[in-house]
MILO-250608 format. One record per atom (N, C-alpha, C): residue number from 1; atom name; x negated, z negated, y. Coordinates in nm, 2 decimals. Layout:
N
{NUM; "CA"; {X; Z; Y}}
...
REM end
This chain:
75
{1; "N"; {0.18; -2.94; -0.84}}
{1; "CA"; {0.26; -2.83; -0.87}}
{1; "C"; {0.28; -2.82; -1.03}}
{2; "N"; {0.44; -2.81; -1.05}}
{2; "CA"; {0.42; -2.81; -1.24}}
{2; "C"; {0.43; -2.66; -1.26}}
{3; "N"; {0.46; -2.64; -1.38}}
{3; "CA"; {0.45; -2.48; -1.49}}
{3; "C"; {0.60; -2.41; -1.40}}
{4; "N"; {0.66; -2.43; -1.31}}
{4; "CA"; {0.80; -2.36; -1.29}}
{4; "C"; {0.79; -2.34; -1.13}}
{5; "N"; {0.67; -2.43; -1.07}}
{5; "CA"; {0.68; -2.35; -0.89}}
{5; "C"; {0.57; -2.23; -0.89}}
{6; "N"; {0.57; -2.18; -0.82}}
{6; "CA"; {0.51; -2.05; -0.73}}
{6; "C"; {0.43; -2.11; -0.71}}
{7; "N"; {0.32; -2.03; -0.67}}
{7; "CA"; {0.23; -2.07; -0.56}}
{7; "C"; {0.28; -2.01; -0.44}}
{8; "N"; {0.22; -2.07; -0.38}}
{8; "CA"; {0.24; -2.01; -0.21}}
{8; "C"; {0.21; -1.92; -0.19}}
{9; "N"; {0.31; -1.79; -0.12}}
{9; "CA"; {0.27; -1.66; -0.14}}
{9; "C"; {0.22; -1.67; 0.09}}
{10; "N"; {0.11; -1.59; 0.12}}
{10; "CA"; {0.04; -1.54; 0.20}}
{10; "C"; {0.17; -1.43; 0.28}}
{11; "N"; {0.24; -1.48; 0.37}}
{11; "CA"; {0.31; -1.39; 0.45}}
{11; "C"; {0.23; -1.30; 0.57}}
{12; "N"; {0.28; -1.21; 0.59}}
{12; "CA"; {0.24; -1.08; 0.68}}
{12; "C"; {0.16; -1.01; 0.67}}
{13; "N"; {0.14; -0.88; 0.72}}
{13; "CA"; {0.05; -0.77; 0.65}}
{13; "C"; {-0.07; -0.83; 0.59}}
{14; "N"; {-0.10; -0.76; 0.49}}
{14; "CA"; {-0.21; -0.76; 0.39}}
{14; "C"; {-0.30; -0.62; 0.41}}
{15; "N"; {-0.44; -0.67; 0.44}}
{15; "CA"; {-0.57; -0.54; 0.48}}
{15; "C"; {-0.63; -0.52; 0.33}}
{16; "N"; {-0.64; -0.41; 0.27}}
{16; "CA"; {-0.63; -0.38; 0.10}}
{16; "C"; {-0.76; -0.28; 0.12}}
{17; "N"; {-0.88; -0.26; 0.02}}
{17; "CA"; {-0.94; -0.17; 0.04}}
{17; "C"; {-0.92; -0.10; -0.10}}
{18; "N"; {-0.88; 0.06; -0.07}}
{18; "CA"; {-0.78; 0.13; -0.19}}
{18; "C"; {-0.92; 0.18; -0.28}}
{19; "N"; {-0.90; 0.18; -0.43}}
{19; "CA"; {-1.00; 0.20; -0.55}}
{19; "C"; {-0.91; 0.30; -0.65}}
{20; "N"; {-0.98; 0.36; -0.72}}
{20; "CA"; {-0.93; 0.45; -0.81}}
{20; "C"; {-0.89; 0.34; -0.92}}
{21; "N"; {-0.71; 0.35; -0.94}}
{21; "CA"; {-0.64; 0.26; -1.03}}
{21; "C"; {-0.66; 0.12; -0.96}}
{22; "N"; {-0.75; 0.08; -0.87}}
{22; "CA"; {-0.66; -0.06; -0.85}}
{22; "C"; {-0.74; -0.07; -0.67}}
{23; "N"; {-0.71; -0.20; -0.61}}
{23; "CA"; {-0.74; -0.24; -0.47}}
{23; "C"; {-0.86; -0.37; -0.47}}
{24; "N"; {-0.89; -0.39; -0.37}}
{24; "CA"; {-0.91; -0.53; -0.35}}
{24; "C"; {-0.90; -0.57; -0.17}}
{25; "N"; {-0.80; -0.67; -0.21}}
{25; "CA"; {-0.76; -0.79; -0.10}}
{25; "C"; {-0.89; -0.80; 0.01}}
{26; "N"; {-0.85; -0.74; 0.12}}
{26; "CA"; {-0.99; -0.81; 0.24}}
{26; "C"; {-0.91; -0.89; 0.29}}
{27; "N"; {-0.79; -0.91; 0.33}}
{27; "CA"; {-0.65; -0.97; 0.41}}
{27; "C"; {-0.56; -1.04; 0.32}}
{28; "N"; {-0.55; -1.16; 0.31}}
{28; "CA"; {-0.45; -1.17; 0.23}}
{28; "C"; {-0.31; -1.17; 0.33}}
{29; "N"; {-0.23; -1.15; 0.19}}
{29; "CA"; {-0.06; -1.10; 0.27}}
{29; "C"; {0.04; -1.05; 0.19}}
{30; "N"; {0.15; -1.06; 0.23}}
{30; "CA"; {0.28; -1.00; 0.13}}
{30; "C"; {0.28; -0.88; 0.10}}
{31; "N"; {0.25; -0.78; 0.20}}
{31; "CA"; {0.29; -0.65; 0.21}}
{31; "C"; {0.17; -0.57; 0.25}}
{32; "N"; {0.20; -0.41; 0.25}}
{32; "CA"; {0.18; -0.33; 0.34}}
{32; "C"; {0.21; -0.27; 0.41}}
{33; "N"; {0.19; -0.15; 0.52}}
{33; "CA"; {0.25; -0.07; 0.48}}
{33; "C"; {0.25; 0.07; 0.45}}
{34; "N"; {0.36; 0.18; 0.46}}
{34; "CA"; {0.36; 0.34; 0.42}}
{34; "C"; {0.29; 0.38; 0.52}}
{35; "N"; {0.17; 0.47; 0.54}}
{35; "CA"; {0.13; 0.58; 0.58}}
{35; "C"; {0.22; 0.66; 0.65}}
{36; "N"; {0.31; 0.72; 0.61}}
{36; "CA"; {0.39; 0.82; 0.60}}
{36; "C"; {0.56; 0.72; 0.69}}
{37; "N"; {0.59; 0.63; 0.63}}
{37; "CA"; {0.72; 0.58; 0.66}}
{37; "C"; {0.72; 0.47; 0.78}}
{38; "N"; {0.59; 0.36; 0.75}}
{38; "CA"; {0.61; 0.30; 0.80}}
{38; "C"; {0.66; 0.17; 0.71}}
{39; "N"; {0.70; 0.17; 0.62}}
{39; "CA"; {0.79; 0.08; 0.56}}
{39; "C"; {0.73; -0.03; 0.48}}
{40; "N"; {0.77; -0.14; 0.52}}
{40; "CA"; {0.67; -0.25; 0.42}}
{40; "C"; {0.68; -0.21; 0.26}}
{41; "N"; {0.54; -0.20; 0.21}}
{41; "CA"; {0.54; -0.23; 0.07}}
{41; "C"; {0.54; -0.40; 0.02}}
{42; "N"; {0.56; -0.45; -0.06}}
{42; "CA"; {0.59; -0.61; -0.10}}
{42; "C"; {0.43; -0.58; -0.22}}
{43; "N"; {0.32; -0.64; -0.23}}
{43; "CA"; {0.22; -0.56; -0.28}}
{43; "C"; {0.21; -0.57; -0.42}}
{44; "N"; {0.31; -0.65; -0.46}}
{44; "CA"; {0.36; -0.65; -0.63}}
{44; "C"; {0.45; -0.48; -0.60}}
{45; "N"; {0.46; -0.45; -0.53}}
{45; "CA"; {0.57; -0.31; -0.56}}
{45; "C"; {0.47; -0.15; -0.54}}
{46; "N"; {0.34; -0.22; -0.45}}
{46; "CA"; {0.25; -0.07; -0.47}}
{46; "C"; {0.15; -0.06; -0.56}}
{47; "N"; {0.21; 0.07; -0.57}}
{47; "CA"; {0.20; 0.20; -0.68}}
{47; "C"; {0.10; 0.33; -0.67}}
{48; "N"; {0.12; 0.36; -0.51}}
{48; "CA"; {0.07; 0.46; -0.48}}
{48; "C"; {-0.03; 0.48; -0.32}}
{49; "N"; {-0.12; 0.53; -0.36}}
{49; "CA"; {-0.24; 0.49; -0.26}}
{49; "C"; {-0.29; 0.62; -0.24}}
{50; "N"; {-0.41; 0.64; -0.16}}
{50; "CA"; {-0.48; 0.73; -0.17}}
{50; "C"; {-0.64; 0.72; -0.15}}
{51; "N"; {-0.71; 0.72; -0.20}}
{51; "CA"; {-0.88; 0.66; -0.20}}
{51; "C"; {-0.95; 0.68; -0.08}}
{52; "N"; {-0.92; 0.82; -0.04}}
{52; "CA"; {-1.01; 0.92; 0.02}}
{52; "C"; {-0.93; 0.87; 0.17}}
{53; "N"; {-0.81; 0.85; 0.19}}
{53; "CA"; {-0.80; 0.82; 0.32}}
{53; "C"; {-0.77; 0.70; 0.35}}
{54; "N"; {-0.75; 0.60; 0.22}}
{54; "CA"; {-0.77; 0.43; 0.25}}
{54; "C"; {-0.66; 0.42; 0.33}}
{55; "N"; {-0.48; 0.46; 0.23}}
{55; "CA"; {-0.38; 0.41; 0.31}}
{55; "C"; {-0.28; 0.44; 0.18}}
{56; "N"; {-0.19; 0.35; 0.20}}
{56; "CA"; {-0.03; 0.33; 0.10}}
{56; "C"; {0.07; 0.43; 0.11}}
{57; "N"; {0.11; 0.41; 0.02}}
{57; "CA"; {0.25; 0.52; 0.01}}
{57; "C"; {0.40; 0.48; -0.07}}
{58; "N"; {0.53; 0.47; -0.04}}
{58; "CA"; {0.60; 0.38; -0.06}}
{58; "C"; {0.67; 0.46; -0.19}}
{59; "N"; {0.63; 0.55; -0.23}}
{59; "CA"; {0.67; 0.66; -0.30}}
{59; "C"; {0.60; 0.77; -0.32}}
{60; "N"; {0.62; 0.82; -0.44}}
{60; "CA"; {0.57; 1.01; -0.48}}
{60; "C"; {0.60; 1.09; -0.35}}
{61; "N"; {0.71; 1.07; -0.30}}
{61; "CA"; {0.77; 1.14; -0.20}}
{61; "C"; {0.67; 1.15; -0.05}}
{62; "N"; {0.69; 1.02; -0.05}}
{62; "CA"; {0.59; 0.98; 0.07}}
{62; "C"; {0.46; 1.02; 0.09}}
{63; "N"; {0.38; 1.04; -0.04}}
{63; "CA"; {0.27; 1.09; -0.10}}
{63; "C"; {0.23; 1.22; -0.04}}
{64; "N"; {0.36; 1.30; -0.12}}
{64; "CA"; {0.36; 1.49; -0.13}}
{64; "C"; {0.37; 1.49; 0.04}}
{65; "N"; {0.46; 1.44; 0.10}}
{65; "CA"; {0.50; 1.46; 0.26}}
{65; "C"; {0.37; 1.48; 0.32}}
{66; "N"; {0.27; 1.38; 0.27}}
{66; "CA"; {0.13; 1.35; 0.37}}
{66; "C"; {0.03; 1.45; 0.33}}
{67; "N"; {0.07; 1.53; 0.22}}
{67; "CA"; {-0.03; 1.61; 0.16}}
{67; "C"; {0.04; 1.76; 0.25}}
{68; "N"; {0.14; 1.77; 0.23}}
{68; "CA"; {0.23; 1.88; 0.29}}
{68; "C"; {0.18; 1.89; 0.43}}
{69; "N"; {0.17; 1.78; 0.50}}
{69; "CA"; {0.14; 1.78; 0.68}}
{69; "C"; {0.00; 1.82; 0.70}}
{70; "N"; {-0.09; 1.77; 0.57}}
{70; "CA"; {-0.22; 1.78; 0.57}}
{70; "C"; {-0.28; 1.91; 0.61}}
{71; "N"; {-0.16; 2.02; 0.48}}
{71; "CA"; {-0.15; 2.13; 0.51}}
{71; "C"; {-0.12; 2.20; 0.59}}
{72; "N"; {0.00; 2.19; 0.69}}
{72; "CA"; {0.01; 2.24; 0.79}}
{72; "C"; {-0.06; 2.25; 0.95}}
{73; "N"; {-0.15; 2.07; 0.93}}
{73; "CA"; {-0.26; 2.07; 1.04}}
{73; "C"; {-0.35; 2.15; 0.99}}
{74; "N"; {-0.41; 2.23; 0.85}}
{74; "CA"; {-0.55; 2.26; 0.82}}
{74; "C"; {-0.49; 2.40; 0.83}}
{75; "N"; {-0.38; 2.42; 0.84}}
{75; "CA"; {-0.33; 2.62; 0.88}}
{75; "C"; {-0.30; 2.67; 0.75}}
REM end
């Protein structure tokens, strides 16, 4: 392989265990996905996690939504 190919990227879900400010890889794989959406993350693109419940979020948005539901299951 010279200085200009890729390495081989790991296709299909990726199992991530979430850390405050960063992850680590139990699965390797491209993506994940949203909690909330459903939607693959590409794992160069997530940003947003949550520690305490060990799941992704594809956005702020997606984020506030799961906190919002949290609320309305706890009354």
């Amino acid at each position: 392989m010279n200085r200009f190919e890729r390495a081989p990227q790991p296709a299909g879900e990726a199992e991530l265990e979430y850390r405050d400010g960063d992850y680590r890889v139990r699965k390797a794989g491209a993506y994940v996905r949203c909690a909330v959406t459903g939607k693959p993350i590409p794992l160069e693109e997530l940003r947003y996690w949550s520690v305490d419940r060990q799941e992704a979020y594809s956005s702020p948005a997606a984020r506030l939504q799961r906190i919002k539901d949290e609320e309305k299951r706890e009354g």
